[in-house]
VOFI-55537 format. One record per residue (C-alpha): residue number from 1; residue in one letter; y, z, x. Coordinates in Angstrom, 2 decimals. Layout:
BEGIN
+-----+----+---------+---------+---------+
:   i : aa :       Y :       Z :       X :
+-----+----+---------+---------+---------+
: NUM :  A :       Y :       Z :       X :
...
+-----+----+---------+---------+---------+
//
This chain:
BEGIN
+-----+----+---------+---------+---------+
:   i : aa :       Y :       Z :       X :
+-----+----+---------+---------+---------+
:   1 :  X :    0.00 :    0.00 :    0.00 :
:   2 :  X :    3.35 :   -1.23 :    1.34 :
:   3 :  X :    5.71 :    1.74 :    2.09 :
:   4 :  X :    8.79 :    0.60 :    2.66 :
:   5 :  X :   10.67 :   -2.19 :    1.15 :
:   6 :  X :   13.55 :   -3.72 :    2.66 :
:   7 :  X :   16.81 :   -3.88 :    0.64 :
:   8 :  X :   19.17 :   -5.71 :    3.88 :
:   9 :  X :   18.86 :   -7.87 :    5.91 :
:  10 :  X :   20.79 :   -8.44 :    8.86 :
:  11 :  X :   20.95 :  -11.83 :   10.01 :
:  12 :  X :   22.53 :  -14.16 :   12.51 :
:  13 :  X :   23.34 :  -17.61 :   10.83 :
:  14 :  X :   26.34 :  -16.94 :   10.13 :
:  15 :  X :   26.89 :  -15.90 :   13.90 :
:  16 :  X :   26.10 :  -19.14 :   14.65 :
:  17 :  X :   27.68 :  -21.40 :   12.37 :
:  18 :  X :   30.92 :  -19.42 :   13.43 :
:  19 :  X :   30.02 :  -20.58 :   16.87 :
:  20 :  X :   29.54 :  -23.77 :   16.20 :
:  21 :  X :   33.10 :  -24.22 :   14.15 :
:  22 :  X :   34.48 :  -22.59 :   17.80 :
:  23 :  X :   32.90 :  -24.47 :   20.08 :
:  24 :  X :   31.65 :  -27.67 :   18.97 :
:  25 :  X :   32.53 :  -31.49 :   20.08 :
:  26 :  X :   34.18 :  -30.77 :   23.37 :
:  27 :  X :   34.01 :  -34.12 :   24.17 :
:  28 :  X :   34.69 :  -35.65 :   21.39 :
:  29 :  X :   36.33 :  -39.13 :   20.74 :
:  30 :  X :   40.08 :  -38.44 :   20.90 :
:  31 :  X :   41.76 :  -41.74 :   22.58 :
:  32 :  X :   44.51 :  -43.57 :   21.18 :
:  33 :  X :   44.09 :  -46.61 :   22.78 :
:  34 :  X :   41.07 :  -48.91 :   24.06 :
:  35 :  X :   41.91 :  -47.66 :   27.88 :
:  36 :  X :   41.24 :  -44.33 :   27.21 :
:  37 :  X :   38.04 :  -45.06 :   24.62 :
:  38 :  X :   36.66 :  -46.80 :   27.97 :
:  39 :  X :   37.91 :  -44.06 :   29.89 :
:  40 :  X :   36.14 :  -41.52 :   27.74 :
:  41 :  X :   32.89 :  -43.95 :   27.00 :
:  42 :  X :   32.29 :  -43.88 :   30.72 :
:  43 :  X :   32.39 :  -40.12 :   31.24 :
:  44 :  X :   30.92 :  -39.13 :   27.84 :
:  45 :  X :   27.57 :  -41.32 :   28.33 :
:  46 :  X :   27.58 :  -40.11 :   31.77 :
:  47 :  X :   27.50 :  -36.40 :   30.88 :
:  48 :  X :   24.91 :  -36.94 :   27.45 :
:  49 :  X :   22.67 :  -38.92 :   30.34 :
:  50 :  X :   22.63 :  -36.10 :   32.12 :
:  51 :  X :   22.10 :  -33.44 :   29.37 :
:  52 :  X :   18.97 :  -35.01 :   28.23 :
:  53 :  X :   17.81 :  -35.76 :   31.34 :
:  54 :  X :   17.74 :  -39.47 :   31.66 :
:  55 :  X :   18.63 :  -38.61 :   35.02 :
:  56 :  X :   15.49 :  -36.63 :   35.99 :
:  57 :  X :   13.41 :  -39.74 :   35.22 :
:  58 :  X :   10.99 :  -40.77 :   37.71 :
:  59 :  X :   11.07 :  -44.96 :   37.99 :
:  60 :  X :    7.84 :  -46.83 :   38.72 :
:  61 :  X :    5.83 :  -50.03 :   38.33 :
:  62 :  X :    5.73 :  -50.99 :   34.76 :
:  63 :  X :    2.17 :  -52.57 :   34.98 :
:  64 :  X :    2.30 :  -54.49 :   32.07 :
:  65 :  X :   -1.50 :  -54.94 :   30.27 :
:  66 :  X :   -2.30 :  -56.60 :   27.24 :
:  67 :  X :   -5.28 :  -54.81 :   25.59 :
:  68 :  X :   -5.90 :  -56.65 :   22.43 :
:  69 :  X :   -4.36 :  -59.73 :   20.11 :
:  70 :  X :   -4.98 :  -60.07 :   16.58 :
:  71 :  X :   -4.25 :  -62.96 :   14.65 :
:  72 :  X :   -2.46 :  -62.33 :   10.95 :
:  73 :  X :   -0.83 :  -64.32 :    8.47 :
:  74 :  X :    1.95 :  -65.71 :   10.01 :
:  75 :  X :    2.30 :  -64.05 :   13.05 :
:  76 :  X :    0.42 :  -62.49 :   15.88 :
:  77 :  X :   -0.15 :  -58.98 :   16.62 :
:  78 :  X :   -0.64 :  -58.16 :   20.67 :
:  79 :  X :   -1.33 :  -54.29 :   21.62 :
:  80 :  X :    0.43 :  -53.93 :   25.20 :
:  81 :  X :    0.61 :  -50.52 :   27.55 :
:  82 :  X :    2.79 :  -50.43 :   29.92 :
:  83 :  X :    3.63 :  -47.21 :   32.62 :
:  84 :  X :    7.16 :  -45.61 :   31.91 :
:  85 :  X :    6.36 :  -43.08 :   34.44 :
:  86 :  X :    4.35 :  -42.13 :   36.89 :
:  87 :  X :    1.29 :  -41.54 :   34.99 :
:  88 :  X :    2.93 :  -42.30 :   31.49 :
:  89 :  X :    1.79 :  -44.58 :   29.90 :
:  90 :  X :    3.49 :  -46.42 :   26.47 :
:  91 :  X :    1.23 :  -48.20 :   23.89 :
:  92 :  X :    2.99 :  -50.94 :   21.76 :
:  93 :  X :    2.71 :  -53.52 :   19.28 :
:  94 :  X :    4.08 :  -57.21 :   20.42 :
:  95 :  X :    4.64 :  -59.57 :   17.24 :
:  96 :  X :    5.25 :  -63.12 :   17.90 :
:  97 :  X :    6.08 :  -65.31 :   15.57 :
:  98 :  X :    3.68 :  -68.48 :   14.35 :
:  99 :  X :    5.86 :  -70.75 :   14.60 :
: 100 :  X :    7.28 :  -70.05 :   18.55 :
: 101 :  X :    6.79 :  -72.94 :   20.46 :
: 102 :  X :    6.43 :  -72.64 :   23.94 :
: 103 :  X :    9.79 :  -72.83 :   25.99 :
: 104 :  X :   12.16 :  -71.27 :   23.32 :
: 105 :  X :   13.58 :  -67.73 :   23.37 :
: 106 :  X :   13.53 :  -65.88 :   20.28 :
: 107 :  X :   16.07 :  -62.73 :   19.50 :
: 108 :  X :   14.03 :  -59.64 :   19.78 :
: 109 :  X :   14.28 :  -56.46 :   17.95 :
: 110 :  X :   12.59 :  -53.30 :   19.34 :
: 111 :  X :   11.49 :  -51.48 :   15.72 :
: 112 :  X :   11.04 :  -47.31 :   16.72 :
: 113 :  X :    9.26 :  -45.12 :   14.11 :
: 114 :  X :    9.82 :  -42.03 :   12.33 :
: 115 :  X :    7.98 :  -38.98 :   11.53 :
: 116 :  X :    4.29 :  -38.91 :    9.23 :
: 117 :  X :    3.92 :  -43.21 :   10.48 :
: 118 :  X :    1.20 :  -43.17 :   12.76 :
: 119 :  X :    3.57 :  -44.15 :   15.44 :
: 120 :  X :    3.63 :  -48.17 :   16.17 :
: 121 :  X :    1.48 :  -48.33 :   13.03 :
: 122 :  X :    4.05 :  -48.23 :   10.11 :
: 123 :  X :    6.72 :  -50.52 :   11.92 :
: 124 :  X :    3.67 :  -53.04 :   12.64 :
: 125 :  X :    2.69 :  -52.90 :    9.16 :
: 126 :  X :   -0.81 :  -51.66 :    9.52 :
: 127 :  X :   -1.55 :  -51.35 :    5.32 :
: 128 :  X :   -5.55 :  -51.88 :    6.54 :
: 129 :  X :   -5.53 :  -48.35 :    7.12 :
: 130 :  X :   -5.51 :  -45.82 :    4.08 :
: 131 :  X :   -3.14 :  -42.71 :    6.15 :
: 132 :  X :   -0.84 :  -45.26 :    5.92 :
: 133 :  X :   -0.93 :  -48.06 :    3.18 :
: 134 :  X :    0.78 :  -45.84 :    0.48 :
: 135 :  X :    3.59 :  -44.53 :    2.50 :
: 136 :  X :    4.71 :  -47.72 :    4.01 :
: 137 :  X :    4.83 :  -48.78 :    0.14 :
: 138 :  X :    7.09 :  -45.88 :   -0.74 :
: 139 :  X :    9.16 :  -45.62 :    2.20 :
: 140 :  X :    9.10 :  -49.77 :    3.13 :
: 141 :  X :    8.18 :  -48.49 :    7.13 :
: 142 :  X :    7.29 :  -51.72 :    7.82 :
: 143 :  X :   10.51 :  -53.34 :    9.31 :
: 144 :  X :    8.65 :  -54.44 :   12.11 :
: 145 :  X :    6.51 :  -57.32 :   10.04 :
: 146 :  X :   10.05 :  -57.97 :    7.71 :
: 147 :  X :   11.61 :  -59.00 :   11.47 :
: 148 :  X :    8.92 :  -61.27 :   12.67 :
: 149 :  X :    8.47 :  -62.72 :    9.50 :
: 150 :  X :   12.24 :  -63.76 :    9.97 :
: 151 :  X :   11.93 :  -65.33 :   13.45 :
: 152 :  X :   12.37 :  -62.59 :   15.79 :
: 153 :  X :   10.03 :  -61.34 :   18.56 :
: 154 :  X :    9.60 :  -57.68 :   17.62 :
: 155 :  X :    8.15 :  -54.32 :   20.24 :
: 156 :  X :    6.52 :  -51.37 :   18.21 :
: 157 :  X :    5.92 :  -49.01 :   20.48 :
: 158 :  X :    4.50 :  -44.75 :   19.65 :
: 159 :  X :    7.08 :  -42.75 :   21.50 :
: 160 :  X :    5.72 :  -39.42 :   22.91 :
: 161 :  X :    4.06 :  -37.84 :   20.65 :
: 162 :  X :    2.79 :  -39.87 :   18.13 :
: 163 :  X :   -0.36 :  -42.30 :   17.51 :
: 164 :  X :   -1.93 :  -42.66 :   20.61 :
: 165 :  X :    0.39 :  -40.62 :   22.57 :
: 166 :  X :   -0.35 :  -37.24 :   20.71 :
: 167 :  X :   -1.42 :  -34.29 :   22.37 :
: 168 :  X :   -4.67 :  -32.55 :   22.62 :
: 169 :  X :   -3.89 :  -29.87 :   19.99 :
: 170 :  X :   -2.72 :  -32.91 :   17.71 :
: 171 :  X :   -5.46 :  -35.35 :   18.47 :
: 172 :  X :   -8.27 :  -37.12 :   15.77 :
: 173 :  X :   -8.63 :  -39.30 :   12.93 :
: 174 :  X :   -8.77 :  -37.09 :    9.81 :
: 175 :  X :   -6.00 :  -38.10 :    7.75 :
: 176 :  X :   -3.53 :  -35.25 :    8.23 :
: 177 :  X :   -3.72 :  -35.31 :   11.95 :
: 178 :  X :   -3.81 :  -39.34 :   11.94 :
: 179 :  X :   -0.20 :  -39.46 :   10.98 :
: 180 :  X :    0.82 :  -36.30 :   12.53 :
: 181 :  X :    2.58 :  -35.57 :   15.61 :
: 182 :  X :    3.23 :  -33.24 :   18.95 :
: 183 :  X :    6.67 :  -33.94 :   18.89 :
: 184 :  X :    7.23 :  -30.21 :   18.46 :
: 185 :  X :    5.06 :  -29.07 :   21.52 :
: 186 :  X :    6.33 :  -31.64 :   24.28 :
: 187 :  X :   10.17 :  -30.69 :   23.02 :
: 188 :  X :    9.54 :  -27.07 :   23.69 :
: 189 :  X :    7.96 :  -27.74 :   27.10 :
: 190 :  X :   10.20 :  -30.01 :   28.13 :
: 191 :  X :   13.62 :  -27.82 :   27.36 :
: 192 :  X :   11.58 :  -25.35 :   29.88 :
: 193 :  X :   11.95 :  -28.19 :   32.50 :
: 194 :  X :   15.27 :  -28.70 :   31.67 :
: 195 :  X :   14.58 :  -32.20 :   30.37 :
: 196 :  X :   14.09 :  -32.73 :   26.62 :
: 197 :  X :   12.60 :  -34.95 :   24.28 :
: 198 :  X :   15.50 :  -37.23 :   23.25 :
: 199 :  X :   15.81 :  -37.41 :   26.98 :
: 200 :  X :   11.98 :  -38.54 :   27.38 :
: 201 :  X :   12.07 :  -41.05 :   24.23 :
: 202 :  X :   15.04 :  -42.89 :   25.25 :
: 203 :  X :   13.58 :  -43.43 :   28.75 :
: 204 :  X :   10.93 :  -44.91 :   27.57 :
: 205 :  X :   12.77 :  -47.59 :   25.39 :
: 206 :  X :   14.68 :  -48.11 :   28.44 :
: 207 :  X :   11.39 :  -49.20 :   30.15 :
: 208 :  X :   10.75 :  -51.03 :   27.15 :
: 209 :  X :   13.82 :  -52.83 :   27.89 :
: 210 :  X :   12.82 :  -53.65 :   31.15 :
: 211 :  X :   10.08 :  -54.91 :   30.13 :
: 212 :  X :   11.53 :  -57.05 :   27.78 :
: 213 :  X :   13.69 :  -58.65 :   30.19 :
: 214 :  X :   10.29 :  -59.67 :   31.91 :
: 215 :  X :    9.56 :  -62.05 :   28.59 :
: 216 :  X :   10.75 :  -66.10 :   28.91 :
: 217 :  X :   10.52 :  -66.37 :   25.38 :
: 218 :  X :   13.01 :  -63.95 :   24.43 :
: 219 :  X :   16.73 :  -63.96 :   24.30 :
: 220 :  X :   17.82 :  -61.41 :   26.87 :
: 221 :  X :   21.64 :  -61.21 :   25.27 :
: 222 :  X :   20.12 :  -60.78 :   21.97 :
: 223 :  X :   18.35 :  -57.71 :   21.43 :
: 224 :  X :   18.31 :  -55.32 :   18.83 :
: 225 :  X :   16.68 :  -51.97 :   17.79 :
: 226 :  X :   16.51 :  -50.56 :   14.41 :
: 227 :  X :   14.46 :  -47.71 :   12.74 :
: 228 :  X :   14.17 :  -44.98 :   10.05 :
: 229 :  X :   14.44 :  -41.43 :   10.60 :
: 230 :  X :   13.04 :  -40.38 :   13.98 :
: 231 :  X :   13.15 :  -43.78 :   14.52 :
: 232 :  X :   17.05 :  -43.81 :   13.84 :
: 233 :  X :   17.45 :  -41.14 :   16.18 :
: 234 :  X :   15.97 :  -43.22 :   18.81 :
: 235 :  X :   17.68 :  -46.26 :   18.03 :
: 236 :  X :   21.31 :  -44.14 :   17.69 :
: 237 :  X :   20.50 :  -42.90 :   21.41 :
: 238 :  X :   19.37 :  -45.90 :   22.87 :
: 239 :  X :   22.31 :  -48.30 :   22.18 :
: 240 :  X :   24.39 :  -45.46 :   22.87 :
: 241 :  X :   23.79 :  -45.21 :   26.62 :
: 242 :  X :   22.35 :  -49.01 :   27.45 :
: 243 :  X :   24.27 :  -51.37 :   26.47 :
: 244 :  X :   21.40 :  -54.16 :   27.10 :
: 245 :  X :   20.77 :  -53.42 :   23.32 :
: 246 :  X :   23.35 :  -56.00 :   21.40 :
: 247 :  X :   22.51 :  -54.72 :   17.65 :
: 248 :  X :   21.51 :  -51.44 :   16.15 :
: 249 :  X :   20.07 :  -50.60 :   12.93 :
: 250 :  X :   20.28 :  -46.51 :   12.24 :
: 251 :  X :   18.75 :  -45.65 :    9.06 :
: 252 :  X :   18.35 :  -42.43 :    7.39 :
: 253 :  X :   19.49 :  -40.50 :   10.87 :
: 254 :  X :   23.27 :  -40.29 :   10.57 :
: 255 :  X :   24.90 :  -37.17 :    9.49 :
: 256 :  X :   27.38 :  -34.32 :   10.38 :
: 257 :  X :   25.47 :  -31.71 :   12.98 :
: 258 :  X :   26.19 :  -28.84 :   10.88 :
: 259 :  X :   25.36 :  -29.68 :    7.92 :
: 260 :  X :   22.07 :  -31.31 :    8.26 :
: 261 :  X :   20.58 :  -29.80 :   11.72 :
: 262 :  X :   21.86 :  -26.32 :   11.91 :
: 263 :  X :   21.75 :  -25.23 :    8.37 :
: 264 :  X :   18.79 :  -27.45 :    7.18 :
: 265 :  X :   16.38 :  -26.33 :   10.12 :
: 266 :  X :   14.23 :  -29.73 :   10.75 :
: 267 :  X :   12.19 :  -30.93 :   13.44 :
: 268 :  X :   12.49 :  -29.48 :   17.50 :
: 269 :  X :   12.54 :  -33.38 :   18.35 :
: 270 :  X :   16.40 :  -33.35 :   17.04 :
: 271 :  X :   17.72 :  -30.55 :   19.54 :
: 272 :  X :   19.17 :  -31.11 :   22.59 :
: 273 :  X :   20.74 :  -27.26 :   24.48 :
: 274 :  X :   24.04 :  -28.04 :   24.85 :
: 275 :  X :   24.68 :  -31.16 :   22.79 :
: 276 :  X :   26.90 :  -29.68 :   19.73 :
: 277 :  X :   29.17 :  -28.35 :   22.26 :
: 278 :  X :   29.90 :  -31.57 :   23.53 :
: 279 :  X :   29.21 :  -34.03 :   20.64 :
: 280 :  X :   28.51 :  -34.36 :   17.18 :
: 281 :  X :   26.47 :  -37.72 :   15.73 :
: 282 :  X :   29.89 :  -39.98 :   15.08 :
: 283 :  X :   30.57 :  -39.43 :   19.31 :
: 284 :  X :   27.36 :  -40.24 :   20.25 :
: 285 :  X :   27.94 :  -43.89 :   17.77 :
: 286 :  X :   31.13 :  -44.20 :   18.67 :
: 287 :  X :   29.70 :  -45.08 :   22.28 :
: 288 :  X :   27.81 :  -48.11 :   20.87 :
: 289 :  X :   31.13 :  -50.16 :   20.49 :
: 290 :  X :   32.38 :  -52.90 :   20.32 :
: 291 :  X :   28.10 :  -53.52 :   20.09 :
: 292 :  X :   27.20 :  -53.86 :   16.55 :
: 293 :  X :   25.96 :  -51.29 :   14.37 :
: 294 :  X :   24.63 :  -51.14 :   10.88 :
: 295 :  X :   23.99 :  -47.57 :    9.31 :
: 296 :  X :   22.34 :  -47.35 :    6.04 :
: 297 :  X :   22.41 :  -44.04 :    3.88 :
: 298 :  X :   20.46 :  -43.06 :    0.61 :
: 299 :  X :   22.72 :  -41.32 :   -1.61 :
: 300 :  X :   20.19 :  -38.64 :   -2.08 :
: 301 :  X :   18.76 :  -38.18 :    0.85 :
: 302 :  X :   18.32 :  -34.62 :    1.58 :
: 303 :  X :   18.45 :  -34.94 :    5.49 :
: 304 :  X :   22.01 :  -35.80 :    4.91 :
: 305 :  X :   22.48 :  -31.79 :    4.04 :
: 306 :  X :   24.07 :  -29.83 :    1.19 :
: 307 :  X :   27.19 :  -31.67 :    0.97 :
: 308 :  X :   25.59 :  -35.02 :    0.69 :
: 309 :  X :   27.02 :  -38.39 :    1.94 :
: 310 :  X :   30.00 :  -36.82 :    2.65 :
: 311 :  X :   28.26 :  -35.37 :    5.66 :
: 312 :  X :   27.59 :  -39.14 :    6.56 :
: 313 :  X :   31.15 :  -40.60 :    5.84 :
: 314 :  X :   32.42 :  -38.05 :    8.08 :
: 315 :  X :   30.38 :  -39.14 :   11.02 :
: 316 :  X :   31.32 :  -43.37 :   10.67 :
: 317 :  X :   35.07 :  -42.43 :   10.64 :
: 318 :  X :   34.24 :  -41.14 :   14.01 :
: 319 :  X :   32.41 :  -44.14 :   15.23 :
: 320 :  X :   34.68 :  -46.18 :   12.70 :
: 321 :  X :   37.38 :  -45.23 :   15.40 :
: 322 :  X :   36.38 :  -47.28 :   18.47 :
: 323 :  X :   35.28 :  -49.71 :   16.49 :
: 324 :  X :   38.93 :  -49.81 :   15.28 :
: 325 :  X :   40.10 :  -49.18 :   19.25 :
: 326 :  X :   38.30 :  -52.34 :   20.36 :
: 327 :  X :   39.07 :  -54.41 :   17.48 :
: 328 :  X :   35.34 :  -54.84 :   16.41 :
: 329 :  X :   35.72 :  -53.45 :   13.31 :
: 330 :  X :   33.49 :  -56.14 :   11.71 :
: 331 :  X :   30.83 :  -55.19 :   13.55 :
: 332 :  X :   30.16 :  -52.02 :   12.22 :
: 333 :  X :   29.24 :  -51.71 :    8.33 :
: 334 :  X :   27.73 :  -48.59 :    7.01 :
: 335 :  X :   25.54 :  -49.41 :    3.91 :
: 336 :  X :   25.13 :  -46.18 :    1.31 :
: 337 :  X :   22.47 :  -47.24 :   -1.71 :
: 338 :  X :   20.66 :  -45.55 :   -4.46 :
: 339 :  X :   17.82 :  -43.85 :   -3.03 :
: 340 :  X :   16.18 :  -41.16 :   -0.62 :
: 341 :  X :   14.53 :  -40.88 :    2.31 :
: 342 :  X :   13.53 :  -44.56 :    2.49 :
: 343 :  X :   14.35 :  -48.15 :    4.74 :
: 344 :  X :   16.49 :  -50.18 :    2.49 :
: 345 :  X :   17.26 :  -53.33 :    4.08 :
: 346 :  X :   19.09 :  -54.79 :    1.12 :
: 347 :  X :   21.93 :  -55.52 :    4.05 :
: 348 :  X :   19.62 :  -55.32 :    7.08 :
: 349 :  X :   18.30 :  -58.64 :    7.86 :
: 350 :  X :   22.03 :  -60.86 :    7.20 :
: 351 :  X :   23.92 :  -58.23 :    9.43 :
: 352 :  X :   20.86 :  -58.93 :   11.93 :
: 353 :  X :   21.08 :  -62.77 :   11.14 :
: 354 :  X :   24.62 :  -62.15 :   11.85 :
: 355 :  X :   24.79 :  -60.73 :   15.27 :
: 356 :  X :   21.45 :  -61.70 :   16.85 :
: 357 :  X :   20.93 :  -65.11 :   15.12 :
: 358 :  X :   17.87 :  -66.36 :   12.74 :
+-----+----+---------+---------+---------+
//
């Protein structure tokens, strides 16, 4: 029998969202003119580079090996690994469109996945396998097969993590583990390095890059990245801080910090010690420009935190500002549609069409 019941409790969120309101966005975007946006760009991606330890990456042979190729309607499916470090391997799906010829370069988009996809799996559009046939219906994960259907040569790769890169402790085929992830684990080991996760992902799509830039038949000044969720977080990250990426697709990852990642406790994979003191998620877009950047935004999507889309409107005018600095403001549109948690695309594939060709 319980003898004591507790009538207070004495907490320490509100410590913290005090801090935050103190000490956030020390570096934020403040310029008034496109010589200081360059000035700050520069120093800004510098210091983020170093805070999630893009740094601390160890360089290596990429060692490029194809491993299978499956033919499917319309285009074919190649699995590739290649080493990002050391001992690190990446697994990824290459689509190539039927109808390349041999010769031609195709614009490329690099399609990074969110959480509960199986990795590569949803972006790829694997509906052969049950896990994942009635999510990528609900949630339209498979952008990948919507972007080689349209021309483009597309990468699916599993960042850390996920599908073949899980863990031990999150390794198998039953269904729940199948489209689960270590995400968690590897963020909390690597913040005890002093690298993190973000860090480790972006890295890798960096590698990717290079990679890509071994390819004849694709583009090399037209290359895009796009995904939903985790895979927005990538995507946001990556075009940030390499500018080889000439088109990025962010959706249902853009929202204020406060709002949607210190009150509405998600996922390890989004912190970063040290980032809200320096940025919040319109400073880390605004570093994209004059590059073009789509953001799409469900009106009800929780992730977007208690005060809804207004959390997300807050964060474009930031990025909305060196796109107006750099007189690009064409180039960045931020769609907001009737729905959740979900890839739209209703404005997707023209703003795509638009910047990268097909």
């Amino acid at each position: 029998m319980r003898t004591e019941s507790i009538k207070t409790y004495y907490t320490a969120m509100d410590s913290l969202e005090g801090r935050f309101d103190k000490e956030a966005r020390k570096l934020r975007l403040a310029a008034s003119d496109v010589d200081a946006y360059e000035a700050w760009k520069t120093k800004t991606r510098s210091d983020l580079s170093e805070l999630i330890g893009i740094a601390r990456m160890e360089t290596c042979e990429l060692l490029p090996e194809r491993l299978e190729s499956v033919q499917e309607d319309g285009y074919r499916r190649e699995k590739w690994l290649i080493q990002t470090e050391p001992g690190v391997w990446m697994p990824f799906y290459l689509l190539l469109p039927g109808d390349l010829q041999p010769g031609e370069q195709r614009p490329c988009m690099i399609a990074a996945h969110g959480h509960g996809t199986g990795g590569k799996l949803s972006p790829a559009g694997r509906t052969d396998i049950p896990a994942l046939a009635e999510r990528i219906a609900r949630e339209h994960t498979d952008y990948g097969v919507s972007f080689v259907r349209r021309g483009y040569v597309v990468l699916c790769p599993d960042a850390r993590g996920f599908g073949e890169r899980r863990e031990s402790s999150g390794q198998g085929d039953e269904e729940d583990l199948f489209i689960s992830s270590t995400c968690n684990q590897l963020n909390v080991m690597a913040i005890g390095l002093g690298l993190s996760l973000t860090g480790m992902w972006t890295w890798d799509l960096m590698r990717l890059l290079d990679y890509i830039g071994t390819r004849a038949d694709i583009a090399q000044d037209r290359i895009g990245c796009c995904g939903l969720s985790g895979g927005g977080l990538q995507t946001l990250w990556l075009s940030a801080l390499d500018e080889r990426v000439s088109c990025a697709i962010v959706s249902g990852y853009f929202y204020g910090y406060k709002d949607a990642l210190l009150k509405l406790y998600n996922c390890s994979c989004n912190y970063v010690p040290g980032l809200w003191e320096r940025v919040d998620m319109g400073d880390i877009a605004a570093l994209i420009a004059p590059r073009s950047l789509l953001i799409e935004t469900g009106d009800q999507d929780p992730l977007n935190g208690e005060r809804g889309v207004d959390n997300v409107v807050e964060q474009v005018d930031i990025a909305a500002q060196a796109y107006r600095l750099t007189g690009t403001e064409e180039r960045l549109v931020h769609h907001i549609f009737a729905g959740g948690h979900v890839w739209n695309g209703d404005r997707t594939y023209d703003f795509a069409k638009r910047w990268l060709g097909r």
